[in-house]
N, CA and C atoms as a LAMMPS dump frame, in Angstrom:
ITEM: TIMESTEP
0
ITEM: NUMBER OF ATOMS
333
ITEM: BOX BOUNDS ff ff ff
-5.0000000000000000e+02 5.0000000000000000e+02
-5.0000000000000000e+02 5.0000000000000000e+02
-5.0000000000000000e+02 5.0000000000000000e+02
ITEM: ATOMS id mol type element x y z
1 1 1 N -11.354 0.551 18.83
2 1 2 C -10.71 1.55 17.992
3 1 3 C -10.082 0.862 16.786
4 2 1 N -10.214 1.449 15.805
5 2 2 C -9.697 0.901 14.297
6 2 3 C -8.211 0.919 14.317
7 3 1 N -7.345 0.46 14.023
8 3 2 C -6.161 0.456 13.678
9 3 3 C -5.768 -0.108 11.949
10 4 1 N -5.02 0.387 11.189
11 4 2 C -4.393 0.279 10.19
12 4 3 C -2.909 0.505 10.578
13 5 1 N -1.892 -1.142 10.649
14 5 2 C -0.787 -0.863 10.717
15 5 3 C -0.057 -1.405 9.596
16 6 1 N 0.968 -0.7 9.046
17 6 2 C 1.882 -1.016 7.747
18 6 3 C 3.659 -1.581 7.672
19 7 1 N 3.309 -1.998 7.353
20 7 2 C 4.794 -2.81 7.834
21 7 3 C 5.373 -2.849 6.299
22 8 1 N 6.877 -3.591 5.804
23 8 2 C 7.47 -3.879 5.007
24 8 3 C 8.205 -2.375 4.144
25 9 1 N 8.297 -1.551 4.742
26 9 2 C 9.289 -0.534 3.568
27 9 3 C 10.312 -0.795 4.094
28 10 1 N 11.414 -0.037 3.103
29 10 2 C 12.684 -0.045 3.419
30 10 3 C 13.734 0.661 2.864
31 11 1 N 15.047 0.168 2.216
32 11 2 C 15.267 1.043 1.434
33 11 3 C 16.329 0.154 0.229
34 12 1 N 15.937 0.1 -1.169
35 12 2 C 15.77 -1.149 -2.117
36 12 3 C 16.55 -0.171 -3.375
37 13 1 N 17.274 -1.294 -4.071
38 13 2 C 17.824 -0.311 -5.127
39 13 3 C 16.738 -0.489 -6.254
40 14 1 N 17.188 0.107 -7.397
41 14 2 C 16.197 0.549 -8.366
42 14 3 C 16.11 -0.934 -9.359
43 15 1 N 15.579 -0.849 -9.632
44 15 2 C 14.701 -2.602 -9.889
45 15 3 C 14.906 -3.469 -9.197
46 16 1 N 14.469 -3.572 -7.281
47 16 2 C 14.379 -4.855 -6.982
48 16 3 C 12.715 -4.399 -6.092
49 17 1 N 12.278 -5.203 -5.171
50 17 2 C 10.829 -5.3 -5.105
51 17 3 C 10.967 -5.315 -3.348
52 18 1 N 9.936 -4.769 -2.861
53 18 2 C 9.677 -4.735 -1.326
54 18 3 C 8.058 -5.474 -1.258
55 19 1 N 7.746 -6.02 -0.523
56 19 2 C 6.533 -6.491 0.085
57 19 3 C 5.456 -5.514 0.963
58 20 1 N 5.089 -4.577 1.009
59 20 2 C 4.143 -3.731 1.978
60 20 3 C 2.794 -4.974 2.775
61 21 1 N 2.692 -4.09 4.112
62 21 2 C 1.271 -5.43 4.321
63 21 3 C 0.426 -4.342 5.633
64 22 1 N -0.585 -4.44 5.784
65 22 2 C -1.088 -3.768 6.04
66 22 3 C -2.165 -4.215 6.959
67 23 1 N -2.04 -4.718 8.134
68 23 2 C -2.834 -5.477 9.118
69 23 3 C -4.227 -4.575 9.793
70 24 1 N -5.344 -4.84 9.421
71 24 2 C -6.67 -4.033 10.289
72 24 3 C -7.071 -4.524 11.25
73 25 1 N -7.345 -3.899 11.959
74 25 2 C -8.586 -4.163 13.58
75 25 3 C -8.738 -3.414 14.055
76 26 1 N -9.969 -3.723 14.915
77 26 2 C -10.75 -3.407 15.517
78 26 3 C -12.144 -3.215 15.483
79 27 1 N -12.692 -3.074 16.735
80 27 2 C -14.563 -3.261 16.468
81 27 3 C -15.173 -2.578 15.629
82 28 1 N -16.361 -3.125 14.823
83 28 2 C -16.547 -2.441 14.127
84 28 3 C -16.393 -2.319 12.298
85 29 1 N -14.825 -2.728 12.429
86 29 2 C -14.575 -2.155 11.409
87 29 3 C -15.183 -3.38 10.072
88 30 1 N -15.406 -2.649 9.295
89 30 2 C -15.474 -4.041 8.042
90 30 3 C -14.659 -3.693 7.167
91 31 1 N -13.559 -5.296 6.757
92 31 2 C -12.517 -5.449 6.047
93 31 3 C -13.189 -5.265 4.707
94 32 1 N -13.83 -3.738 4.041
95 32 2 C -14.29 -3.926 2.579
96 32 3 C -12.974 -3.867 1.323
97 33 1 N -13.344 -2.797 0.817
98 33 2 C -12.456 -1.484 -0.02
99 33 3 C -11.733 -1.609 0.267
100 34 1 N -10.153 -1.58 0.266
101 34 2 C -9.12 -1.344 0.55
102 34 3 C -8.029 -0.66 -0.6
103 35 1 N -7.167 0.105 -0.076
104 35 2 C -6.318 1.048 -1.042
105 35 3 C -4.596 1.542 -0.129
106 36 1 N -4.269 1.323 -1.244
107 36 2 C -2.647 2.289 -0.851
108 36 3 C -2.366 3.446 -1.643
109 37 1 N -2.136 4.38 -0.792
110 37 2 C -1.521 5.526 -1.601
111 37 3 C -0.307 5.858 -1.23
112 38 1 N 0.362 7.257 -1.578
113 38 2 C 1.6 7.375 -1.518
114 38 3 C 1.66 8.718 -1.43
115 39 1 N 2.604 9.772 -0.475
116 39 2 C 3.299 10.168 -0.476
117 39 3 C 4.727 10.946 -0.904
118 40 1 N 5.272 11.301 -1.951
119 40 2 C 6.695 11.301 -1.848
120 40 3 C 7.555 12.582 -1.488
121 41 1 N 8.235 13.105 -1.573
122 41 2 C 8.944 14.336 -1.019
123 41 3 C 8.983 15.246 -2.036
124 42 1 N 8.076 15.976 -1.566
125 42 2 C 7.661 17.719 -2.339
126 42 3 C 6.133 17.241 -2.893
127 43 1 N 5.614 15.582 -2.91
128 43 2 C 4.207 15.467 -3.591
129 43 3 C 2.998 15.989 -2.747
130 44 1 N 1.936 15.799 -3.403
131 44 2 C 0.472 15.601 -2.729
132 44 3 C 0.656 14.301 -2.48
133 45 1 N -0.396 13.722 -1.775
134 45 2 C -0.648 12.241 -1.485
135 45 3 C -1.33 11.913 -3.089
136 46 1 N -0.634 10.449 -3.341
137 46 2 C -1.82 10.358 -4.676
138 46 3 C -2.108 8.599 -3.867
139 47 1 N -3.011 8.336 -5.091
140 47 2 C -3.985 7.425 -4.862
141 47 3 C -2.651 6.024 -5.911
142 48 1 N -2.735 4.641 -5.217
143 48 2 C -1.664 4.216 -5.98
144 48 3 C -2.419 2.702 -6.347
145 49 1 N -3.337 1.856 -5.589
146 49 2 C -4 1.05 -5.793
147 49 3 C -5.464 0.6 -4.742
148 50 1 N -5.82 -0.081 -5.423
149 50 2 C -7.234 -0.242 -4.618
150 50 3 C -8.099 -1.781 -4.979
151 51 1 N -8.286 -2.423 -3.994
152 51 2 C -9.081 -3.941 -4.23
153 51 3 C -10.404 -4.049 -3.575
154 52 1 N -11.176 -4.257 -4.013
155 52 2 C -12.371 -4.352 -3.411
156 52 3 C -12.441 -5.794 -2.732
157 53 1 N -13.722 -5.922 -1.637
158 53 2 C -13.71 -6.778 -1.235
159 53 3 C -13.983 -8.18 -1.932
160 54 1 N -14.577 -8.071 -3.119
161 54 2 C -14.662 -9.439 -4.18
162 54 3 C -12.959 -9.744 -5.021
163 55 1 N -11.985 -8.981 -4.792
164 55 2 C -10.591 -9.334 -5.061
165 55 3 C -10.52 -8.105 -6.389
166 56 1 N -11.959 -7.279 -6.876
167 56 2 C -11.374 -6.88 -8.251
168 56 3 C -10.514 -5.707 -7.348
169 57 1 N -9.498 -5.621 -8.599
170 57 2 C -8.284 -4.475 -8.322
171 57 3 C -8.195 -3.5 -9.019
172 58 1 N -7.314 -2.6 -8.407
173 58 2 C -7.343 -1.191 -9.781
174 58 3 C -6.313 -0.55 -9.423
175 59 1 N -5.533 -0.117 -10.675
176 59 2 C -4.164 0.675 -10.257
177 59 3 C -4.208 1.613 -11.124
178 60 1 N -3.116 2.648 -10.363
179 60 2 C -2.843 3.892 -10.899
180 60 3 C -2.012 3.434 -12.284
181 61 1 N -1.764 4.411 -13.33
182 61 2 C -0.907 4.056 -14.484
183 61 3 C 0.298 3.746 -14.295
184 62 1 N 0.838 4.59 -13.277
185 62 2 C 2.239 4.569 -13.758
186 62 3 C 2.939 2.954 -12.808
187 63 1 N 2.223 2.748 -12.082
188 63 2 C 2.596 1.145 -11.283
189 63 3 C 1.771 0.248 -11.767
190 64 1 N 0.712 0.136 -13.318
191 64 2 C 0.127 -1.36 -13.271
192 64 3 C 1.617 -1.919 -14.166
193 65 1 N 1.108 -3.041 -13.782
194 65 2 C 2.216 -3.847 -14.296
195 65 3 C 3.382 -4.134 -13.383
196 66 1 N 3.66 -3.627 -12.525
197 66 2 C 5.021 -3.828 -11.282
198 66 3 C 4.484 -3.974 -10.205
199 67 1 N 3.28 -3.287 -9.831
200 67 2 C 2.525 -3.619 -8.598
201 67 3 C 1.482 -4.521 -8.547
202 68 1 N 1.429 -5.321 -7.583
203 68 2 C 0.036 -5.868 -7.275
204 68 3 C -0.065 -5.581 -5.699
205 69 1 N -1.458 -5.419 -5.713
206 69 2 C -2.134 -5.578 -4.527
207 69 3 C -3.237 -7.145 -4.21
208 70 1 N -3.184 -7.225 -2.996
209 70 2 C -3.877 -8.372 -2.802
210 70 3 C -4.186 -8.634 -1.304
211 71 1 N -4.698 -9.716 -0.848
212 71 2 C -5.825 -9.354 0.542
213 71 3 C -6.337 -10.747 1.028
214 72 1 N -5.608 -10.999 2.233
215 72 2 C -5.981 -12.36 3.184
216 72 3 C -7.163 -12.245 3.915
217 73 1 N -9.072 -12.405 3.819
218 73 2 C -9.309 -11.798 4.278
219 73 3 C -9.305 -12.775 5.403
220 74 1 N -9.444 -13.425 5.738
221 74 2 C -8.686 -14.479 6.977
222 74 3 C -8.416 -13.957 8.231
223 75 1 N -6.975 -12.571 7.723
224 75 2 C -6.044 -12.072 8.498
225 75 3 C -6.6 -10.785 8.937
226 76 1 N -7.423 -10.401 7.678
227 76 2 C -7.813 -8.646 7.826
228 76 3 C -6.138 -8.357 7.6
229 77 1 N -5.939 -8.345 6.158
230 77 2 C -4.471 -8.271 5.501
231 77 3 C -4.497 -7.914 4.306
232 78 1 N -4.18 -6.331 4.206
233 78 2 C -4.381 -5.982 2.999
234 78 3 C -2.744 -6.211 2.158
235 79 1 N -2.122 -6.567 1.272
236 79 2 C -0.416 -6.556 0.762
237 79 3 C -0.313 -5.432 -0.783
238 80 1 N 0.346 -4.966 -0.742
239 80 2 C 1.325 -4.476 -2.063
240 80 3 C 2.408 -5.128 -2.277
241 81 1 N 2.713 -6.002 -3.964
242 81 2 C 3.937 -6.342 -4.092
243 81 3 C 4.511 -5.562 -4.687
244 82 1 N 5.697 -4.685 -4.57
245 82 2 C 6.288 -3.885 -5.524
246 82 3 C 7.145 -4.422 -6.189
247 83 1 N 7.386 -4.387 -7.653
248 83 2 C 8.463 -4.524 -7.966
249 83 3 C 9.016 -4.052 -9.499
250 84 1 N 10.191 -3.945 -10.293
251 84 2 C 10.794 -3.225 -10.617
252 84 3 C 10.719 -2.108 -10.069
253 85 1 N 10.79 -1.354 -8.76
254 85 2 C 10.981 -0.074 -8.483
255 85 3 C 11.907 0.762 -9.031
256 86 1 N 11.154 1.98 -9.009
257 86 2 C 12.025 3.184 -9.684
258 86 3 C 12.255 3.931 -8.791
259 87 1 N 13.264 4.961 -8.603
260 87 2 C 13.633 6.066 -8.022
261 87 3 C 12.285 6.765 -7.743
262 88 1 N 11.505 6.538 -8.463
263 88 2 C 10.284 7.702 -8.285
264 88 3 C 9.144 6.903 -7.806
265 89 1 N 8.957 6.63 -7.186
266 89 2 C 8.394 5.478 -5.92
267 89 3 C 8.811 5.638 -4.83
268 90 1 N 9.936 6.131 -4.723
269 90 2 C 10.225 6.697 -3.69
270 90 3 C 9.101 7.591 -2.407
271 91 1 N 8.648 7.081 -1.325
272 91 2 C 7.576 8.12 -0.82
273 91 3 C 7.049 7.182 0.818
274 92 1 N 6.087 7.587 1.356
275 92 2 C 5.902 7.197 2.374
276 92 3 C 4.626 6.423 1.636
277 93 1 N 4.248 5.267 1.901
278 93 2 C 3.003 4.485 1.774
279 93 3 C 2.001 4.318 2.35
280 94 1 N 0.556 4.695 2.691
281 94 2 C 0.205 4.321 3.692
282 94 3 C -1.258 3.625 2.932
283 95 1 N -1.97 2.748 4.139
284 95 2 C -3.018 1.99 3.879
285 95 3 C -4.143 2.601 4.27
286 96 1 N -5.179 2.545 3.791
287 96 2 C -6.915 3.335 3.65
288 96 3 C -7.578 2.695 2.8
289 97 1 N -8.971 2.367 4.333
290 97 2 C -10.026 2.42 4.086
291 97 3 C -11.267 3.116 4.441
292 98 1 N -11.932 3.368 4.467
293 98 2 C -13.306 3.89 4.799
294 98 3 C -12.458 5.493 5.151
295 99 1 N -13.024 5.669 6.689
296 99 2 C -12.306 7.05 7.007
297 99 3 C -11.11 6.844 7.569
298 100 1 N -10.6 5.639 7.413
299 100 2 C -9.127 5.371 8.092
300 100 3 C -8.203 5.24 7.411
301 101 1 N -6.678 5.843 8.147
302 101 2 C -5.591 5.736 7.721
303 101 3 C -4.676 5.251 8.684
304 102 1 N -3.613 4.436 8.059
305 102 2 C -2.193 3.957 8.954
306 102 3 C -1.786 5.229 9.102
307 103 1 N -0.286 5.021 10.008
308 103 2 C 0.499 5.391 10.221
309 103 3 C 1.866 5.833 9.07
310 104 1 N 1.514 4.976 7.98
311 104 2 C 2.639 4.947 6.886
312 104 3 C 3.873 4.361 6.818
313 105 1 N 4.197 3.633 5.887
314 105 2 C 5.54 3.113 5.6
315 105 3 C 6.614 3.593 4.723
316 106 1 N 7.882 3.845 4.951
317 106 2 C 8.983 5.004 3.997
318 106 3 C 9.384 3.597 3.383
319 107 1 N 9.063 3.497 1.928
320 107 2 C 9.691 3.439 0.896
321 107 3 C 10.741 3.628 -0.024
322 108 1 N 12.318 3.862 0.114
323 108 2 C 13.367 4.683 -0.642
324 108 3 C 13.539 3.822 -1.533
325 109 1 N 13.799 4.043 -2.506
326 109 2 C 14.103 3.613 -3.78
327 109 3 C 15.856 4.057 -4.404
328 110 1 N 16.168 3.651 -3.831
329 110 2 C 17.998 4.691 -4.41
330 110 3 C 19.275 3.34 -4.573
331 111 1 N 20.087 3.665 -5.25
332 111 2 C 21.604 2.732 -5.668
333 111 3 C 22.469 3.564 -4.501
């Protein structure tokens, strides 16, 4: 059975940075594509970054530049670094690939 588990949220004031990480297994699965999206309270889920398995990356607008994503494939370890966070980042995070999703990580962003 596939598992996607997410670790590292928390709750961070407004410009400092959290680590997200995002551990896969199980049979089967291949560590390709990988992506984080988000969550936040009253949103849709949106789409927030994405690395393919050759390392290229791609981010949404409003996080290039503060976020990176990146990927141990070693570990089957997908990471988000966040940082300058804003209040509006605020949201649950979760990790996806193929037809799978984590469980999600809460993110707060507040002083």
């Amino acid at each position: 059975q596939v598992q996607l588990v997410e670790s590292g949220g928390g709750l961070v004031q407004p410009g400092g940075s959290l680590r997200l990480s995002c551990a896969a297994s199980g049979s089967g699965f291949s560590f390709n594509t990988m992506a984080w999206y988000r969550r936040g309270p009253d949103k849709e889920r949106e789409w927030v970054a994405t690395i393919a398995s050759a390392g290229t990356t791609y981010y949404e607008s409003s996080v290039r530049g503060r976020f990176a994503i990146s990927r141990d494939n070693a570990k089957n370890t997908v990471y988000l670094q966040m940082n300058s966070l804003k209040p509006e980042d605020t949201a649950v995070y979760y990790c996806h690939s193929d037809k799978y999703w984590g469980q999600g990580t809460q993110v707060i962003v507040s002083s």
